[in-house]
Backbone bond lengths (Angstrom), bond angles and torsions (degrees), N, CA, C in turn:
res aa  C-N    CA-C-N  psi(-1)  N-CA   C-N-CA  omega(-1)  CA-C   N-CA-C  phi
1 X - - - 1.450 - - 1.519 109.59 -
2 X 1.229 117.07 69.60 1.963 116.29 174.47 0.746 96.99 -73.59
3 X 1.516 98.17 140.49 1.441 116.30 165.62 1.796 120.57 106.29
4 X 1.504 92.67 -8.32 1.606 90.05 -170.18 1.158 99.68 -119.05
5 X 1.542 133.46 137.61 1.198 154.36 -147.06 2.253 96.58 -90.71
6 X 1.096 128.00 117.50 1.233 119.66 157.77 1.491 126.35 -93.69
7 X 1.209 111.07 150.69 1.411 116.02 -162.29 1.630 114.47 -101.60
8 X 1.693 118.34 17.03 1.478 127.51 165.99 1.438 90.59 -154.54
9 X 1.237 127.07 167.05 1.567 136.41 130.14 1.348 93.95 -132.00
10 X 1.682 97.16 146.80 1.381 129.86 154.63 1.570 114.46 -58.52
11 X 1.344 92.68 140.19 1.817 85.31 178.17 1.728 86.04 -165.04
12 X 1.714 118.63 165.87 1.125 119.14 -178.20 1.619 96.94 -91.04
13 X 1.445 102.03 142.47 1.050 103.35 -170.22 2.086 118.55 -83.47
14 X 1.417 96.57 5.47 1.976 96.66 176.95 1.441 90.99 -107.70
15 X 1.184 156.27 4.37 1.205 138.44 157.62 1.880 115.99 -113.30
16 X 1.196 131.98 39.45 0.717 144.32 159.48 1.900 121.88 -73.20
17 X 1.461 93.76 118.45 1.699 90.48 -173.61 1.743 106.35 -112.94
18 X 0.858 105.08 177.35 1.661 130.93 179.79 1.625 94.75 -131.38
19 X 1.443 98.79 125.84 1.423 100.47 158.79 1.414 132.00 -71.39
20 X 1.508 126.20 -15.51 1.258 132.40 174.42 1.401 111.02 -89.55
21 X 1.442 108.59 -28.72 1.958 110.40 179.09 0.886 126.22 -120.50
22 X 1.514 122.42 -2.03 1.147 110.77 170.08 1.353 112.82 94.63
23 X 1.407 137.54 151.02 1.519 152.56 -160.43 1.780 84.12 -60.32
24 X 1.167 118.89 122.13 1.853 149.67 167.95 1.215 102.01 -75.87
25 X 1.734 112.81 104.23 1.782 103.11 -178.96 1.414 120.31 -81.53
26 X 1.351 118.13 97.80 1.120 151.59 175.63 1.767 112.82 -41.41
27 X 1.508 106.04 -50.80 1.596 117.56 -159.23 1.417 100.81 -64.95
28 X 1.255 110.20 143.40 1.159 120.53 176.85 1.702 128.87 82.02
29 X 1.393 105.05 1.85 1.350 132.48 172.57 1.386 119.26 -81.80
30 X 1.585 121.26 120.63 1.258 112.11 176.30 1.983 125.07 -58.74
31 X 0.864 143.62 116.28 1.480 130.81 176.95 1.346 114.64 13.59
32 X 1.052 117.82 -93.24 1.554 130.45 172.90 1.384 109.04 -26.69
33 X 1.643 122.63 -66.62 1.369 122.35 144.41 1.502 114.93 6.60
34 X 1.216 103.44 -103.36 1.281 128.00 171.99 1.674 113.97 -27.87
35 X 1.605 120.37 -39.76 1.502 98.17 -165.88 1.147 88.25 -86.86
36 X 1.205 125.67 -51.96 1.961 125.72 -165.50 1.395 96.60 -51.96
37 X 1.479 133.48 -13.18 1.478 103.67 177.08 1.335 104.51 -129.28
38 X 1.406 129.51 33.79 1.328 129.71 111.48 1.664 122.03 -60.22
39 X 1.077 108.44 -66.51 1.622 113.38 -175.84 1.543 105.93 -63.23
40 X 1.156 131.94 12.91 1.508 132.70 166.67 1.937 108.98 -85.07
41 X 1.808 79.26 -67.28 1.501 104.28 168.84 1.455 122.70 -86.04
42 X 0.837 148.38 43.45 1.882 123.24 -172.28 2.062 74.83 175.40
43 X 0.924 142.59 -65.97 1.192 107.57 -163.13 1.647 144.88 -91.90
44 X 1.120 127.26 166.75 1.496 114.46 -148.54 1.689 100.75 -63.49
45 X 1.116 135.64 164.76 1.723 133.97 -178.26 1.300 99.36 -64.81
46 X 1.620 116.69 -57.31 1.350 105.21 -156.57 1.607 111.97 -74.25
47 X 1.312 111.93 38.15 1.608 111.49 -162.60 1.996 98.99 -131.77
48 X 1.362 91.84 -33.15 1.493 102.85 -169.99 0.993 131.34 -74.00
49 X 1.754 124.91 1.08 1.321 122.74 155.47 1.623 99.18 -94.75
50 X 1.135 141.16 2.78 1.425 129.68 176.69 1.496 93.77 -91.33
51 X 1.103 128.97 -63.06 1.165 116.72 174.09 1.482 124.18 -31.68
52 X 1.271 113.47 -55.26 1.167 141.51 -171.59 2.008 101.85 -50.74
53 X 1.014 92.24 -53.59 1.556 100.49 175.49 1.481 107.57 -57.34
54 X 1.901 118.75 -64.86 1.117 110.31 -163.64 1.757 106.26 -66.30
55 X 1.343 130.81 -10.10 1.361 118.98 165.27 2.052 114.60 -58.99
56 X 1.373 84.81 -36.33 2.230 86.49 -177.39 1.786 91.97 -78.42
57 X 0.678 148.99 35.70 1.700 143.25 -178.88 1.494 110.31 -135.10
58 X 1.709 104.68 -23.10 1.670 104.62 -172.84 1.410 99.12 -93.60
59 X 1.671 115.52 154.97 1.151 123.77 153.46 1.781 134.05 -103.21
60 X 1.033 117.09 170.52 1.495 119.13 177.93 1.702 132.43 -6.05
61 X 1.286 107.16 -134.43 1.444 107.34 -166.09 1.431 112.74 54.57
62 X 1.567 110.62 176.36 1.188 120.85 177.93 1.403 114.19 -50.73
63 X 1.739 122.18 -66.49 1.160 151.59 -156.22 1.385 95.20 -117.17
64 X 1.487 134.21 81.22 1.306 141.43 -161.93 1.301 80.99 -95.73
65 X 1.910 100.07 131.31 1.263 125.00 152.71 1.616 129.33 -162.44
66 X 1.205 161.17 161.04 0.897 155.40 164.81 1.720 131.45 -77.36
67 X 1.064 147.93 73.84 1.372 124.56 -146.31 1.135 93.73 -90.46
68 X 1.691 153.37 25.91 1.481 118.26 151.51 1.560 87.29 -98.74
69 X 1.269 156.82 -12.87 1.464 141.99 162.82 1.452 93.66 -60.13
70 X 1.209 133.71 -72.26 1.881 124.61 -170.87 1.197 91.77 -35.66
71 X 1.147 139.33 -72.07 1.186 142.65 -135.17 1.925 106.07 -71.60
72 X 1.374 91.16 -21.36 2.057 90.76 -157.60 1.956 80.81 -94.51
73 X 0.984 120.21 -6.92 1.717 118.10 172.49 1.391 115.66 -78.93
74 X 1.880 117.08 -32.91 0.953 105.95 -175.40 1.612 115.35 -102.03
75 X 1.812 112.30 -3.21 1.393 113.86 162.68 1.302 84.48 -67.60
76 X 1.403 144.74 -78.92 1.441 125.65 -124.32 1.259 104.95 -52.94
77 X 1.501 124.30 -33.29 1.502 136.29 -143.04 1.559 98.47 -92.91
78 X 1.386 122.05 -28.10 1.610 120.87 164.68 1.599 107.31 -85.37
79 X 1.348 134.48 -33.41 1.599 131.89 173.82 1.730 90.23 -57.71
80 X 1.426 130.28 -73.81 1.289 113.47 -144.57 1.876 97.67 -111.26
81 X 1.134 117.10 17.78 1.700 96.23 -170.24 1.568 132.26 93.37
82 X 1.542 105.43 -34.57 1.045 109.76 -165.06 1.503 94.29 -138.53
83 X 1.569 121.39 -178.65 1.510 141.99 -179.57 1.343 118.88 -113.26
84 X 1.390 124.60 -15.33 1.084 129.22 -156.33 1.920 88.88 -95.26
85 X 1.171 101.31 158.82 1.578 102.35 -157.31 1.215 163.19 85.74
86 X 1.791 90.83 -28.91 1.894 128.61 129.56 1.232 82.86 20.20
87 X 1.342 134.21 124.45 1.856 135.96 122.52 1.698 118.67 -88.69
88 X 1.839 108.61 106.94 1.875 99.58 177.89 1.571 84.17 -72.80
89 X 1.010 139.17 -42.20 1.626 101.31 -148.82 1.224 101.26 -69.61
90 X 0.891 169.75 -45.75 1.246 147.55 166.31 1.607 136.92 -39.22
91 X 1.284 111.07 18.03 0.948 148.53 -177.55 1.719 128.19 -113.38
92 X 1.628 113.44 122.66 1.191 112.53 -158.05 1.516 107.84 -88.43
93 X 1.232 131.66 119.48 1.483 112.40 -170.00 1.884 117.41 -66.87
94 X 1.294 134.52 136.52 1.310 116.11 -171.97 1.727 91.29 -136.76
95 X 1.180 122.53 150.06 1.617 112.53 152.01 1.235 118.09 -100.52
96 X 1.242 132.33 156.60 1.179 138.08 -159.77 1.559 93.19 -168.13
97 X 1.852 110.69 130.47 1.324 109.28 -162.89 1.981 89.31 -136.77
């Protein structure tokens, strides 16, 4: 699909770099750990309080996340283009491990 903008990529999460800082030492970080310090370092500003939110909305498991919040980021992002504007409350909280 060239040409069309996606609204996550997968990537491993201990080799993840920032072009301004440099590879974020990840190891030894609990999950959560780990995302808040990607989205500190590695993601764009105007993105990092949305993120920031959908981290207070997820619950437990190993790899705590919500997939109807993932999921309501990447409708918004095919309805309007963009991510920014995301609504969690509208969003059902679920865990999924």
């Amino acid at each position: 699909m060239a040409g069309r903008a996606a609204s996550a990529v997968a990537h491993c999460a201990s080799s993840a770099r920032s072009p301004l800082s440099g590879p974020p030492c990840l190891r030894g970080l609990a999950p959560r750990e780990r995302a808040e310090t990607l989205i500190d370092r590695c993601a764009h500003p105007d993105y990092r309080e949305l993120l920031r939110n959908y981290l207070n909305i997820v619950e437990g498991g190993h790899t705590p996340h919500t997939l109807s919040a993932a999921f309501r980021m990447h409708e918004h992002f095919q309805q309007t283009g963009d991510m920014h504007g995301c609504c969690w409350d509208t969003v059902q909280s679920s865990t999924t491990a």
